[in-house]
Structure formats: C-alpha cells, structure tokens
N, C-alpha and C positions, 0 to 999 in steps of 0.2 A: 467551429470547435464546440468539442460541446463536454462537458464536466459534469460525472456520476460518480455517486459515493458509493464505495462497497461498503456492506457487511459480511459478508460472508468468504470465506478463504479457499472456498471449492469452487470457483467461478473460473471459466476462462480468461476472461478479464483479469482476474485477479492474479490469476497463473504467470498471464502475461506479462504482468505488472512487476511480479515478483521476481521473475527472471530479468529485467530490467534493475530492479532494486541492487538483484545479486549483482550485474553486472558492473554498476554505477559507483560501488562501493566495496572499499577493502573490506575483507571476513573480520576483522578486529572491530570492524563500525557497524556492522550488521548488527539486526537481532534474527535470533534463529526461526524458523518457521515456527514452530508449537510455544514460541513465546507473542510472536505476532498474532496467530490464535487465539490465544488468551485474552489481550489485547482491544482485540477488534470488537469485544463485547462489552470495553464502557465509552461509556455515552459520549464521554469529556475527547474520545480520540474518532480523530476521522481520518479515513484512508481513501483517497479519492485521486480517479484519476481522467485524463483529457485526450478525448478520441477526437478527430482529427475528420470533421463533415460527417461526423455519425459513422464514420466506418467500424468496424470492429477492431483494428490495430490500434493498440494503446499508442499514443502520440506522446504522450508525460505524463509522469507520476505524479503527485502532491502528496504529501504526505504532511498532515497541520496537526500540529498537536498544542490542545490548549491546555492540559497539565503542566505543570514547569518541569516532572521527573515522570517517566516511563523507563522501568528498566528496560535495556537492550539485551542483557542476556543473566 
C-alpha cells in the first residue's frame, strides 16, 4: 500500500479519487468541486489518498482535515 498526498485537482489520481468521493457520499454531504479547489490550497488541509502495490487505481481516499470547520459548500 502506499499513501500520496495530492495537491493539485487536475491529476488523474485526483479524478479518480473524486469520483469515488462522489460515489461514497450523498450530494447533501458533498462539497462541490471549485470548493474542494479552493480548499486544497491551505496548508492546514490534506487530501490523500492509498494505492494499492503502487498501482495506479486509487484503493482509498483519506480525507484528514485538521481545521475543526472547512465549509462543504
């Protein structure tokens, strides 16, 4: 297993991950994409996620956030 942090929201990885997010959670718990954008630019938030022997298919998300409030939308 191996665990990378994105920064960036144009990655395939990222893509992947996100498509996972969408699926994993109802739209009312979501945050929107150009708010995750936003987001992914302070420091205090980290969006990482867990491939699976190095392969390219994202395995699991993580999502850690060490602010106590990040809006969702």
């Amino acid at each position: 297993m191996k665990r990378t942090r994105l920064g960036k929201t144009t990655t395939a990885d990222f893509l992947q991950a996100w498509e996972l997010y969408e699926d994993a959670f109802p739209e009312e718990e979501r945050r929107e994409l150009n708010l995750q954008q936003q987001i992914m630019h302070d420091a205090n938030y980290h969006f990482d996620i867990i491939t699976d022997n190095g392969s390219e298919k994202v395995a699991r998300m993580i999502i850690e956030v060490v602010r106590e409030k990040i809006p969702k939308k």
